[in-house]
N, C-alpha and C positions, 0 to 999 in steps of 0.2 A: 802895568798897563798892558792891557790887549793889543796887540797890532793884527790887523784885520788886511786882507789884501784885496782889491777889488780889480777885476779886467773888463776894460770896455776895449770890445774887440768888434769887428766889422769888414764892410768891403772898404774899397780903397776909396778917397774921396767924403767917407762918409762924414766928417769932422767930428770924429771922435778925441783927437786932440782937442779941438773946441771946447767939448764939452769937458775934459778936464782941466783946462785953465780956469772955468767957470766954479768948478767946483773946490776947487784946492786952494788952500789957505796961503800956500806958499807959492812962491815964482813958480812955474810951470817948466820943469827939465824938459826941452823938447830934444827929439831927436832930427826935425825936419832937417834937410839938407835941401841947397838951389840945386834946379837942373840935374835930378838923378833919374826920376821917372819920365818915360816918353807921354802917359798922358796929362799928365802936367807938371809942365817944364817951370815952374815956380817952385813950389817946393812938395817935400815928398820924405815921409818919416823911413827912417832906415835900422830904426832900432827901437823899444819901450817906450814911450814917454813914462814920464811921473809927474805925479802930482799926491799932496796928503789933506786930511779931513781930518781934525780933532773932533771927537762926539762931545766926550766930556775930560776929564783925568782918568780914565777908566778906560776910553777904549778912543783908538786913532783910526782912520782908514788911509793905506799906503793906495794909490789910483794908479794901473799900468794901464796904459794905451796901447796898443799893439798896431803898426801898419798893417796895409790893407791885402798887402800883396797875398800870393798861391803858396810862398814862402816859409809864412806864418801861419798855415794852417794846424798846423799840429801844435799850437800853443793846447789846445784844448787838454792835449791829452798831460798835460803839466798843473792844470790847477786841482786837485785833490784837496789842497788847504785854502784854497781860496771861499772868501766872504763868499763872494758872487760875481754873478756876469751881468754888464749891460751890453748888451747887443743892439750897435748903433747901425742905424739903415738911413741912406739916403732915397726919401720918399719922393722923390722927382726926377729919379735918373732908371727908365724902366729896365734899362740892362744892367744897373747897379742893387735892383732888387730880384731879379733872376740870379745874377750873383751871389745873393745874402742867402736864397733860399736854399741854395748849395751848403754856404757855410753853416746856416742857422741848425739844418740837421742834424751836426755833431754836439750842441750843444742842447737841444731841447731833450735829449735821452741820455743826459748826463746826471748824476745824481746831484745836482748844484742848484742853487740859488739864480734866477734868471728873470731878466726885464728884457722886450724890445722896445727900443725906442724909435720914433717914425721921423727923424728929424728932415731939416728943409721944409716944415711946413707953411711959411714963409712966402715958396716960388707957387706958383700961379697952378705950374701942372703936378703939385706935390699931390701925393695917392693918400688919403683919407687912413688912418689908426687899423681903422676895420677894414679894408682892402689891402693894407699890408699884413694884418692878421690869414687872411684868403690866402693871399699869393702864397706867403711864409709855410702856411699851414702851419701854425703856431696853436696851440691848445688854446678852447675860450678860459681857463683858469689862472693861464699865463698874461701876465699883462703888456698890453702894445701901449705905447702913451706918445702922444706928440711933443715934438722939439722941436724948438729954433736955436742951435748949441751956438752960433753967433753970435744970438741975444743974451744967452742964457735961458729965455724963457725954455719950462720944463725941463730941465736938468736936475735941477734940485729935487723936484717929484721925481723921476725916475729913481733918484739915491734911498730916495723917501721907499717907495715902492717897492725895490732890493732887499730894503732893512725888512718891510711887509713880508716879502716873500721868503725871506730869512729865517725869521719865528716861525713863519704857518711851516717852513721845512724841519725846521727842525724840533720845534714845537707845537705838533699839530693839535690841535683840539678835538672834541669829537668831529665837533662839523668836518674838519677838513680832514680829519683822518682817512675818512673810507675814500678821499679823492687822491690820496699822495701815493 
């Protein structure tokens, strides 16, 4: 069996844990801790989450979550073997997307497998797919897709879209060759 690793990594807040509870077959390992972070004295991941994805008997996906913190910034330069990245943005919090566009740079010139996701599109002043694509400066070939990881709604596309981004990476066709 393949075991496959996949990181959804983001700013702080962005409920990236969310969204692997939604997708994982199993209980969700959280790392949240009460009252550790000063901007939200609720709770606040201080270590991986996990979470797993059976595809078929053939291939698993392991789910790390990573906090949001300055911390964890250098997760990036650790996934060589990994699947892919989902790169989760909170689309309603405008200094939490000034934030992302900080992080999102180490990973859009990485040689990996990459999805952003626009989640909170839910709240009222959530920023539209294509305006966090602007802000981000995210390539138009990379995909932004909307989320509500509380719902679940578009989670599972995002996974969907990874696996997309997966093949055309490492299996390009003519079309997408001369773009990779």
């Amino acid at each position: 069996m393949n075991c496959l690793k996949v990181l959804l990594y983001g700013v702080f807040s962005a409920r990236k844990t969310a969204c692997i509870k939604n997708l994982s077959e199993i209980p969700l390992v959280s790392t949240q801790r009460e009252g550790i972070a000063s901007q939200n004295p609720e709770f606040c991941p201080v270590a991986l989450d996990f979470g797993r994805l059976t595809f078929d008997t053939q291939a698993v996906l392991y789910l790390f979550g990573t906090p949001g913190s300055r911390m964890f910034d250098l997760t990036w330069s650790i996934v060589d073997d990994f699947f892919g990245v989902i790169f989760v943005v909170d689309s309603s919090y405008p200094y939490g997307i000034q934030e992302a566009r900080y992080k999102v740079r180490n990973w859009i010139f990485q040689d990996i497998p990459l999805v952003v996701v626009a989640n909170k599109q839910d709240k009222l002043n959530a920023w539209h797919p294509d305006m966090i694509r602007v802000a981000l400066s995210v390539p138009p070939d990379m995909p932004v897709l909307p989320c509500v990881a509380t719902t679940g709604e578009g989670v599972a596309e995002a996974m969907i879209n990874l696996c997309e981004e997966y093949l055309k990476h490492h299996f390009p066709t003519e079309k997408t060759r001369h773009s990779v």
